[in-house]
N, C-alpha and C positions, 0 to 999 in steps of 0.2 A: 400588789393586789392586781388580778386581772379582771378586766372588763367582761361582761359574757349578756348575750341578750336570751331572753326568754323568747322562743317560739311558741305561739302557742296554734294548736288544728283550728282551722277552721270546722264549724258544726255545717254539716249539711243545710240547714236552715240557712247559713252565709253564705254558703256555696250559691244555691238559687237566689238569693235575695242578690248577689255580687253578677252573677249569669244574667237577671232580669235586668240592671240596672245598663249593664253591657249593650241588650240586645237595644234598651230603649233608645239607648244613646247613638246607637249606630240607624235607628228608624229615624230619628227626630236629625241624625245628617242626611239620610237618602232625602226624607220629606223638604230639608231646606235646600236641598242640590234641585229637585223635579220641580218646586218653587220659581228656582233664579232660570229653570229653562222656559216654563212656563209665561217669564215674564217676559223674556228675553224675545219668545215669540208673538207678543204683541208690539215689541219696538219698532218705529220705523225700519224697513228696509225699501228703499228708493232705488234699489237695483234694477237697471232695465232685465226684464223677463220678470219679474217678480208679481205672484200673485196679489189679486185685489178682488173687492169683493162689489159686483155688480150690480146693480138696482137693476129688475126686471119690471114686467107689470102684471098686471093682476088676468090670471085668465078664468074664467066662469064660463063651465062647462055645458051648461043652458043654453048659452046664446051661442049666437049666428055668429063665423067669421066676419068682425068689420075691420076692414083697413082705415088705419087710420095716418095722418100727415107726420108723426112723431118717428115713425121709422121702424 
C-alpha cells in the first residue's frame, strides 16, 4: 500500500487571511527593530565630541538687555 497526501487549494479567503498575517508579522519586526534603535539612542554615549543637551536661560522679549554675572 502506498502512502499519498491529500493537497488541498487554498480558498482565496486563506490566501489573504495567510498574506495579512505575513505583512503583520514582518511590521510588528520593523516596529521591534525602530524600538531597540530608539533606545539605543538614549544610552549613554560619553564619547568626546558627543552631543549634549544644554541649559539656556530664559529670554523675555519685553525687557531691556541686562547683563548679568552668570556669563
Amino acid at each position: 500500500m502506498t502512502s499519498f497526501s491529500i493537497t488541498r487549494k487554498k480558498t482565496p479567503f486563506q490566501k489573504h487571511r495567510e498574506e495579512e498575517e505575513a505583512k503583520k508579522k514582518r511590521e510588528e519586526d520593523e516596529t521591534a527593530r525602530l524600538y531597540e534603535e530608539f533606545v539605543a539612542s538614549f544610552q549613554g554615549d560619553n564619547a568626546p565630541g558627543s552631543k549634549a543637551f544644554v541649559r539656556g536661560g530664559t529670554i523675555n522679549p519685553n525687557e531691556k538687555f541686562k547683563p548679568n554675572s552668570e556669563g
